[in-house]
C-alpha positions as CSV (number, residue, x, y, z in Angstrom):
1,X,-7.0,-36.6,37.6
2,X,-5.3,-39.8,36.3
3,X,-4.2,-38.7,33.3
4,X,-3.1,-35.2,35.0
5,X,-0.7,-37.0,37.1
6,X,0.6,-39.0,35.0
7,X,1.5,-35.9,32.9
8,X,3.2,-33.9,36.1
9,X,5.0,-37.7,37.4
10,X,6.4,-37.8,34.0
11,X,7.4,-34.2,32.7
12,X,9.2,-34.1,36.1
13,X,11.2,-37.3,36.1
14,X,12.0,-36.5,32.2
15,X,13.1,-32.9,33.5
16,X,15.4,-34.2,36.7
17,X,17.2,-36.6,34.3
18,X,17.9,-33.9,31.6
19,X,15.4,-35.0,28.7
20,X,14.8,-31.7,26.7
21,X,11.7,-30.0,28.1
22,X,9.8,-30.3,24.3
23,X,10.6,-34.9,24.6
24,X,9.5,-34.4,28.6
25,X,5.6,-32.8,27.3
26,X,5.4,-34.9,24.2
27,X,6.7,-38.7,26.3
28,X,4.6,-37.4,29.4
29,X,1.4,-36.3,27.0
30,X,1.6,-39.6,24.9
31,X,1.4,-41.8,28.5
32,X,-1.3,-39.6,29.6
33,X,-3.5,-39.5,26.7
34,X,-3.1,-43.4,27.2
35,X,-5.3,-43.4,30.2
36,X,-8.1,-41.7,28.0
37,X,-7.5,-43.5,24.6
38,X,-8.4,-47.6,23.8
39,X,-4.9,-48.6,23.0
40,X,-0.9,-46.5,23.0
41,X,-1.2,-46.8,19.0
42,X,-4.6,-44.4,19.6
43,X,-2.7,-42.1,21.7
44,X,-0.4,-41.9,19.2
45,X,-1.9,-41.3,16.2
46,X,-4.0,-38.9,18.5
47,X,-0.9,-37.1,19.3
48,X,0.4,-36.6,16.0
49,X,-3.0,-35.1,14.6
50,X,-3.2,-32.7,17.7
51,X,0.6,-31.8,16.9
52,X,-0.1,-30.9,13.4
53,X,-3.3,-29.1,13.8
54,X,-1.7,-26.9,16.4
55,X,0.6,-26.0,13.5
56,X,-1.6,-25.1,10.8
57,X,-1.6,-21.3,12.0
58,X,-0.8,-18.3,9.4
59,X,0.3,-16.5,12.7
60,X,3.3,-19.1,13.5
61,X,4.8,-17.6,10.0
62,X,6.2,-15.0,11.7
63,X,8.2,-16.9,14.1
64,X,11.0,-18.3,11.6
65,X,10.5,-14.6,9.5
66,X,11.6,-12.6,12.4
67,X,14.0,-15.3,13.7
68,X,15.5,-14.8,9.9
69,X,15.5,-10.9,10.2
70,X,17.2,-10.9,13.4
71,X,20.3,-13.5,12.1
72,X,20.5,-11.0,9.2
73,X,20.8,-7.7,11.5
74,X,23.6,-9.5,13.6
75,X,25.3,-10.7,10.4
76,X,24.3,-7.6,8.6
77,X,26.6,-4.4,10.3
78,X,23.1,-3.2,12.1
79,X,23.4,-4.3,15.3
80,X,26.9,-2.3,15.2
81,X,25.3,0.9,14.2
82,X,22.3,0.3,16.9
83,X,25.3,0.1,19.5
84,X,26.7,3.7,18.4
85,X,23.4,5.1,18.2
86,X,23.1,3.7,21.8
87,X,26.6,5.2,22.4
88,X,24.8,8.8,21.8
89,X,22.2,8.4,24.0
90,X,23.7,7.7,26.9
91,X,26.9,8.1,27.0
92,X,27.2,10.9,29.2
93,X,25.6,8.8,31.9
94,X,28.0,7.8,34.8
95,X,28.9,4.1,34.3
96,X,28.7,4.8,30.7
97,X,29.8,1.7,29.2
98,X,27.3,-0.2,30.9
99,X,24.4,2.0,30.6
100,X,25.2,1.5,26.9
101,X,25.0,-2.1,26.8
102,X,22.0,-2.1,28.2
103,X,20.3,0.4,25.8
104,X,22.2,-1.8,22.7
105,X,20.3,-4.4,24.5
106,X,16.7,-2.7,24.2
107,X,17.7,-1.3,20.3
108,X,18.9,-4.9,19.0
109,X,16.3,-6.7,20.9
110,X,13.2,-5.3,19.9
111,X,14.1,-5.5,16.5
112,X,15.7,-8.7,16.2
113,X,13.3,-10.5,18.8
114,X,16.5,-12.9,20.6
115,X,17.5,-12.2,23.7
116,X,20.7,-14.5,23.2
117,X,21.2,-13.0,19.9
118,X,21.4,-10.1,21.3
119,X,23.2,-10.7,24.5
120,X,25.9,-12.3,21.9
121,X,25.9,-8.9,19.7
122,X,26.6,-6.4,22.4
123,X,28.6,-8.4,24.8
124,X,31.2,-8.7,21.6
125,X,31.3,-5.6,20.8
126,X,31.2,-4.2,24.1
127,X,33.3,-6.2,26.5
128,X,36.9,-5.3,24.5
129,X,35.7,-1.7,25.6
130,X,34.9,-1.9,29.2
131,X,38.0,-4.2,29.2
132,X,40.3,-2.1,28.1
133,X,38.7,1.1,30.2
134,X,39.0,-0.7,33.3
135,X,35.2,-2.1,33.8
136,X,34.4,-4.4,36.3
137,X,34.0,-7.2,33.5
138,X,31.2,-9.7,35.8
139,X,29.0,-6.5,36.5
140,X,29.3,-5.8,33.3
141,X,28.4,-9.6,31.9
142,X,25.8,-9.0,34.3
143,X,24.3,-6.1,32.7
144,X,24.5,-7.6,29.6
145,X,22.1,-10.4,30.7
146,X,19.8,-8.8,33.1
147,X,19.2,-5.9,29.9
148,X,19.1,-8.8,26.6
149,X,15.6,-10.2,27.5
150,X,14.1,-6.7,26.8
151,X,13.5,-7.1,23.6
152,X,11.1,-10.0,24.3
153,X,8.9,-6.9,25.5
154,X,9.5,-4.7,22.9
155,X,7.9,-5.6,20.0
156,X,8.3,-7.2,17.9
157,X,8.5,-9.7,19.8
158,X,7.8,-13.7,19.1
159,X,7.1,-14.8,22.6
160,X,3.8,-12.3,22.4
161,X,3.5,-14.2,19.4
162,X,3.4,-17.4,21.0
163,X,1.0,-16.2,23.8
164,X,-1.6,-14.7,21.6
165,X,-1.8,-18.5,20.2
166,X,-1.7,-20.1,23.0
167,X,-4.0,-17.7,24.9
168,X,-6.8,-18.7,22.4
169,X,-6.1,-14.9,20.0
170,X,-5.0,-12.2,22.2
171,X,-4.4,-9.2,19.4
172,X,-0.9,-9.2,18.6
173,X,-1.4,-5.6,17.8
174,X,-2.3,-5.1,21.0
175,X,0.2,-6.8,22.9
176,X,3.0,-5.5,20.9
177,X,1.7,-2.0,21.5
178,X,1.3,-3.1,25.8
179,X,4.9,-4.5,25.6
180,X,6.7,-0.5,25.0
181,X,6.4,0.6,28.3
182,X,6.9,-2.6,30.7
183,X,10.0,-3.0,28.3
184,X,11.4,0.1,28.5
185,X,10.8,0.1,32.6
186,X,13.1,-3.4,32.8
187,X,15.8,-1.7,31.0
188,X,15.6,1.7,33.1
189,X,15.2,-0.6,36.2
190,X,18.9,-2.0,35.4
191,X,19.9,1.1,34.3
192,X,19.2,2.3,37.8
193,X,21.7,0.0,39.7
194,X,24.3,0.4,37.2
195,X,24.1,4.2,38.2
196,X,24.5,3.6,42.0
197,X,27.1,0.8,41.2
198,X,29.2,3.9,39.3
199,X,28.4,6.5,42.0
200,X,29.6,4.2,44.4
201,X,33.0,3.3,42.8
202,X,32.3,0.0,41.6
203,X,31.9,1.2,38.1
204,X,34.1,4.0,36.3
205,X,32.3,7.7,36.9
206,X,33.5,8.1,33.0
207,X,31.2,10.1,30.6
208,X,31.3,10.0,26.4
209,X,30.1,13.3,25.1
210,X,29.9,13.7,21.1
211,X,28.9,17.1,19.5
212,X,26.0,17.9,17.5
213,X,27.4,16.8,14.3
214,X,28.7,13.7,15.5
215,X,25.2,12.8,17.4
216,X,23.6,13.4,14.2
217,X,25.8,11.4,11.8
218,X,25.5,8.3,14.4
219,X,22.0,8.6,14.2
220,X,21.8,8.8,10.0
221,X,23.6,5.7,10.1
222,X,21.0,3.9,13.0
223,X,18.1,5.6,11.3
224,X,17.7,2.8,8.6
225,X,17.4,0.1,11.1
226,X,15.3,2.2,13.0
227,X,13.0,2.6,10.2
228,X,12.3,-1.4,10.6
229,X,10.5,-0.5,13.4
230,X,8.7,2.1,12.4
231,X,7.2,0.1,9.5
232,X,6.6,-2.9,11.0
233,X,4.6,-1.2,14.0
234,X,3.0,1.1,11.9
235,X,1.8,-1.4,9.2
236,X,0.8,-3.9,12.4
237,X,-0.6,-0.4,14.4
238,X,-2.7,1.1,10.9
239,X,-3.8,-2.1,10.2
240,X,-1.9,-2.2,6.3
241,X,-0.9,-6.1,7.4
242,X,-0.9,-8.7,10.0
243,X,2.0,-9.6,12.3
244,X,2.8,-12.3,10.1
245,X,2.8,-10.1,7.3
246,X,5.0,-8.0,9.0
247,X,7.8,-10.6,9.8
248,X,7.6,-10.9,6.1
249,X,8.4,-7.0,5.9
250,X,11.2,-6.8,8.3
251,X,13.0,-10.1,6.8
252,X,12.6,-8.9,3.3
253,X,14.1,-5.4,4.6
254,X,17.1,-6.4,6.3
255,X,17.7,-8.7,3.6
256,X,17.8,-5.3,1.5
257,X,19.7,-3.6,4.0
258,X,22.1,-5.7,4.6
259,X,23.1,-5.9,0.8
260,X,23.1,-2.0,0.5
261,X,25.8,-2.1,3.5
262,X,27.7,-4.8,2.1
263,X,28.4,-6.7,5.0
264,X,26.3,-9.7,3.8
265,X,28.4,-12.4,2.0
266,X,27.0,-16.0,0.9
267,X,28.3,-17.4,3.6
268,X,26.7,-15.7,6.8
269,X,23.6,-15.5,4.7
270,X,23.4,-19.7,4.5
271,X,24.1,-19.5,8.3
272,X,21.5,-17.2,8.8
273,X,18.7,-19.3,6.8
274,X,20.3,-22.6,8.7
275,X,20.1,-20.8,12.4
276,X,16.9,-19.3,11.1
277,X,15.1,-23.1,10.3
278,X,17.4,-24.7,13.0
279,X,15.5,-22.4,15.7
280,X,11.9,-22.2,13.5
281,X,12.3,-26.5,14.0
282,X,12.9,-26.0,17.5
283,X,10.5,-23.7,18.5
284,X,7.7,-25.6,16.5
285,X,7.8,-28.8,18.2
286,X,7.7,-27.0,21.4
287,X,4.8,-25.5,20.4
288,X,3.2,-28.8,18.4
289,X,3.5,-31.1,21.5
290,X,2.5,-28.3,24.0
291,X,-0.4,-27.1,22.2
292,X,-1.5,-30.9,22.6
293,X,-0.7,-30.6,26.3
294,X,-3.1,-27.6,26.4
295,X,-5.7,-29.7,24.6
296,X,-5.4,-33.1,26.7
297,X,-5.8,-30.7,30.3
298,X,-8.6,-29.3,28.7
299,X,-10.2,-32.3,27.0
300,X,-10.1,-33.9,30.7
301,X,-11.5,-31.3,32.6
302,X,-7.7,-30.9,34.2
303,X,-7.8,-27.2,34.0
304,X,-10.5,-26.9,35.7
305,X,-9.3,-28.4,38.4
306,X,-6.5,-26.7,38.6
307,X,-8.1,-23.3,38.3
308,X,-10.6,-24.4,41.0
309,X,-7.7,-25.2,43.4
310,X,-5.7,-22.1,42.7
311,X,-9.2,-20.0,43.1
312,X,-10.4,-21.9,46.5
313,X,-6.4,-20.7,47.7
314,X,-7.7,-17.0,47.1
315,X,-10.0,-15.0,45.1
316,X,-8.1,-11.8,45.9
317,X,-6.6,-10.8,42.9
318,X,-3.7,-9.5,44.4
319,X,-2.8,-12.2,46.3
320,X,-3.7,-14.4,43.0
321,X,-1.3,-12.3,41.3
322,X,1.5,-12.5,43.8
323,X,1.2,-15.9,43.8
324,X,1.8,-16.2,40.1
325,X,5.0,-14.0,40.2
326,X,6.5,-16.4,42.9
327,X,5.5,-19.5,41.1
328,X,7.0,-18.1,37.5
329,X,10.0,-16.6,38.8
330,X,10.7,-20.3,40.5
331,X,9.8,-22.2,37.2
332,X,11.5,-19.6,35.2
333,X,14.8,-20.3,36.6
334,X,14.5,-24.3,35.0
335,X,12.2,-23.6,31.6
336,X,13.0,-20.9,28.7
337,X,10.5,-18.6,28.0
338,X,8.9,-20.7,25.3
339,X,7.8,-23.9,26.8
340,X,7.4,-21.7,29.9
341,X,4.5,-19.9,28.0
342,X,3.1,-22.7,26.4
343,X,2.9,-24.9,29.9
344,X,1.4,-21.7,32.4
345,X,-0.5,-20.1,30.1
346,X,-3.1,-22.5,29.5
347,X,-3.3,-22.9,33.4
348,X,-3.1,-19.5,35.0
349,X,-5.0,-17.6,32.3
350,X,-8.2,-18.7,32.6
351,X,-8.1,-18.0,36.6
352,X,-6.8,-14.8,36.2
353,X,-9.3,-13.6,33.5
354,X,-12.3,-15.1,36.4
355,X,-10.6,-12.5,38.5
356,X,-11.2,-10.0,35.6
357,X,-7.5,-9.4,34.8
358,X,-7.4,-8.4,30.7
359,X,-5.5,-11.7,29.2
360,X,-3.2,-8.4,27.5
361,X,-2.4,-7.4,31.2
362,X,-1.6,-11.0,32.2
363,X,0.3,-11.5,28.9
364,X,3.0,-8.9,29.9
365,X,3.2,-10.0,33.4
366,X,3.7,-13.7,32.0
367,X,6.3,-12.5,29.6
368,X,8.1,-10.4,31.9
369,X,8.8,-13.2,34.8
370,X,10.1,-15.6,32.3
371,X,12.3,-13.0,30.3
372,X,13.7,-12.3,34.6
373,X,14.0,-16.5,34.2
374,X,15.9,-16.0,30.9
375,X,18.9,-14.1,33.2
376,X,18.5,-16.7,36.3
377,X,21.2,-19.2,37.1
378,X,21.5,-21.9,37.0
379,X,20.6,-22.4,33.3
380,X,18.9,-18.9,32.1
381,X,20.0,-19.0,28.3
382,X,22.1,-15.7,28.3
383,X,24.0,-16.5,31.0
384,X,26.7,-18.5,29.2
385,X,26.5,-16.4,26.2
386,X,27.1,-13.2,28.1
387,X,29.9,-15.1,30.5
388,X,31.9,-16.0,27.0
389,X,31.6,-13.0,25.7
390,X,33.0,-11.1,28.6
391,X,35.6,-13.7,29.3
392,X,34.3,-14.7,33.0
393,X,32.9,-17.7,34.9
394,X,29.3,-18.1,35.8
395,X,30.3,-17.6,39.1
396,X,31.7,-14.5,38.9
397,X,29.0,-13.3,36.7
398,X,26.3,-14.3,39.3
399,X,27.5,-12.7,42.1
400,X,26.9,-9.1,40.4
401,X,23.9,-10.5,39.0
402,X,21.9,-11.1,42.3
403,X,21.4,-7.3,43.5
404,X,19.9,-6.9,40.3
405,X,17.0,-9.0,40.3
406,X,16.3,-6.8,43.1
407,X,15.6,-3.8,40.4
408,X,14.1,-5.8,38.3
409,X,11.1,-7.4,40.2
410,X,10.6,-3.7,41.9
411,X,9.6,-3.5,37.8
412,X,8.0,-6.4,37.7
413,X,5.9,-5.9,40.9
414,X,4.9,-2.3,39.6
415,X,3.6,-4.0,35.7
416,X,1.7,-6.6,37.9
417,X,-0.2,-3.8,40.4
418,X,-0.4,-1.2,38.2
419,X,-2.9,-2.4,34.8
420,X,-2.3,1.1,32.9
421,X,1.0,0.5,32.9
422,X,0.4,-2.5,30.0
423,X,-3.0,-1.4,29.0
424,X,-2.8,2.7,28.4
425,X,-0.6,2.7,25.6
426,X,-2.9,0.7,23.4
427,X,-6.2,2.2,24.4
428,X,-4.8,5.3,23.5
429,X,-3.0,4.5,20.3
430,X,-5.5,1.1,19.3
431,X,-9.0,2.4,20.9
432,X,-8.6,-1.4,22.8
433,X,-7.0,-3.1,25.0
434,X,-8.0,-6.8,24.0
């Protein structure tokens, strides 16, 4: 209990003063391993091998491969033909414009894995539109950020990546397979109020037809990028290579595709290798000093005490599960997704699977409260991106953004109660659902 409350005194007075969250679990780790260890030099060295143990994992390849594939597809010209393709598909909806950043959303995000990436990609190519068609430009801004975490659901994604780590090896197969449909049902949540917002008059009514010919010809142009997809999921899916294999694949392809476009210059290829290491670095330590985290709580029996307190609260499930939404849509509004995943996973899994909730199931439920955190003032990550990109302030942005988090926990709360939702998909294209 010591050395867990020296951890939790710690990490939160680090947090409140504005430490970055990866210093707050590495300072607060160090002082509580102290309380265990003969000496602070013991901690330390202690420290540093649990860091770089926690790092010697093929599967971690794949974070810096796809964060490299999805720097190339923004620098590339594909994220521009995604958006047309989107275009297509539903611009005939009312609210058209909108609708069509969120779908651009779903399209760049699942392949290029970044929810600010993404937010940045269609929120520049989109706002001048709505702008000049007379959007409201904060609903819009808003739309962009509620719709650019969906592509952490979509596969492939690296924050499943991160949970089947930390979740002691969850099949990434399988989770990328359980992420379609809970994905796909957070976009067509948003899509929902951006519909009423138009039928109401907040939004333009306008439609974009195209004909035949044109529909096809935009989707020629997307189907390359769309082809991404299709190999990486079916290599992952018919078992031709692993996830991190697979990264490999889609870097290596956009790399190809980006050439045959010729929209890739020296330039924005160097500054898609240095955002590509600059993020790997960032994302590694998180994962080097929270992986020790993990080990310390476990090392000390700390879990267990947690899990027995949470369990001796309630050993409905449902109530179990409710209680986890609260508590990660709270967090989520102060962590990213990746030290959020690292920290709650270690703690909340192991209860949950005692209740006999699959660890894919409680993956995706995970996943999608911190992605709802991702677009959640005060510092979700999009929020500043989208807000710049649509010329507006935060305040104007959040006001829009509040009736949609209404939307999007009716999707959460149906993921969390209803387990075929996550786990048909892969028993019926896998055979297994963990």
């Amino acid at each position: 209990m010591n050395a867990l409350m020296i951890l939790g005194v710690v990490f939160t007075l680090l947090l409140f003063f504005g430490v970055p969250v990866s210093f707050c679990i590495g300072i607060g780790t160090v002082l509580a391993l102290f309380t265990v260890t003969p000496s602070i030099d013991t901690a330390l060295i202690v420290s540093a091998q649990r860091v770089a143990s926690s790092l010697d994992s093929f599967t971690l390849v794949a974070i810096p491969l796809f964060i490299l594939a999805g720097g190339l597809m923004n620098t590339g010209g594909i994220a521009l033909r995604l958006i047309d393709l989107a275009k297509v598909l539903v611009g005939w909806l009312p609210g058209s414009l909108a609708q069509i950043s969120v779908v651009a959303n779903a399209l760049f995000g699942a392949i290029s894995g970044s929810a600010v990436a993404s937010a940045a990609s269609v929120g520049s190519t989109m706002s001048p539109l709505q702008r000049k068609a007379g959007y409201n430009m904060p609903i819009c801004a808003a739309a962009n950020v509620a719709a650019s975490p969906c592509g952490l659901l979509i596969p492939p994604s690296g924050a499943l990546i991160i949970y089947s780590l930390i979740s002691g090896g969850t099949p990434v197969d399988v989770l990328f397979v359980a992420g379609y449909i809970p994905g796909i049902l957070m976009a067509l949540s948003i899509m929902v109020w951006i519909h009423i917002l138009a039928k109401r008059g907040d939004l333009p009514n306008d439609v974009h037809r195209y004909t035949r010919q044109e529909a096809l010809l935009t989707f020629w142009r997307a189907l390359p990028a769309l082809t991404m997809v299709l190999i990486i999921m079916g290599g992952i899916v018919g078992g031709i290579f692993t996830a991190t294999e697979a990264a490999g694949a889609a870097a290596a392809y956009t790399l190809i595709l980006s050439l045959l476009y010729r929209s890739l210059t020296w330039k924005k290829l160097f500054d898609a290798m240095l955002n590509a290491a600059v993020g790997t670095a960032v994302v590694m330590l998180m994962v080097g000093v929270s992986m020790t985290m993990s080990w310390l709580l476990a090392s000390t029996g700390s879990i267990t005490v947690l899990s027995d307190a949470i369990t001796n609260f309630s050993d409905n499930p449902y109530v179990l599960l409710t209680l986890f939404n609260v508590l990660l849509l709270l967090l989520g509004t102060f962590l990213d997704i990746t030290p959020g995943l690292l920290i709650f996973t270690p703690i909340f899994l192991p209860v949950a699977m005692k209740l006999g909730i699959s660890p894919v199931h409680f993956g995706i439920i995970i996943t999608f409260n911190l992605c709802i955190g991702l677009a959640t003032p005060p510092v979700g990550s999009t929020l500043f991106v989208a807000a710049r990109m649509a010329n507006v302030t935060l305040a104007q942005l959040t006001k829009p953004l509040m009736p949609m988090f209404f939307f999007l926990i009716v999707a959460l709360c149906m993921v969390t109660y209803i387990p075929a939702l996550s786990l048909w998909l892969p028993q019926v294209v896998l055979g297994k659902i963990g």
